[in-house]
C-alpha angles and dihedrals in degrees: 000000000000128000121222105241096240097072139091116226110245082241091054089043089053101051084046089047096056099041081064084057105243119167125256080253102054094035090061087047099048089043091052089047095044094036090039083117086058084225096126104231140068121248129225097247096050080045091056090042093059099038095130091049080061104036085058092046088053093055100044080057098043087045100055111000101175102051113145094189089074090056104078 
């Protein structure tokens, strides 16, 4: 199956997803909420709707990037 261009693979997303530092608990819960089509990718317009999930997860990782607490 083909995936449309404007969309993040839900591995992609993950690894995106720990280095923000979310917790094993709230990764499973955002991947089942972005994957509940079971397509395996994000598309552009989830992404839009959770920009400030996202703009919060950049700067957790600007402000300390090599923060070994978030890898767990």
């Amino acid at each position: 199956m083909d995936k449309p261009n404007d969309t993040i693979p839900m591995s992609s997303f993950g690894v995106e997803l720990i280095a923000g530092g979310l917790t094993k608990d709230n990764l499973e819960f955002v991947t089942r909420k972005f994957n509940r089509t079971q397509k395996g990718y994000v598309e552009y317009m989830d992404f839009l709707t959770y920009v400030p999930l996202f703009v919060e997860l950049h700067d957790r990782i600007v402000e300390n990037p090599l923060n070994e607490a978030r890898v767990n």
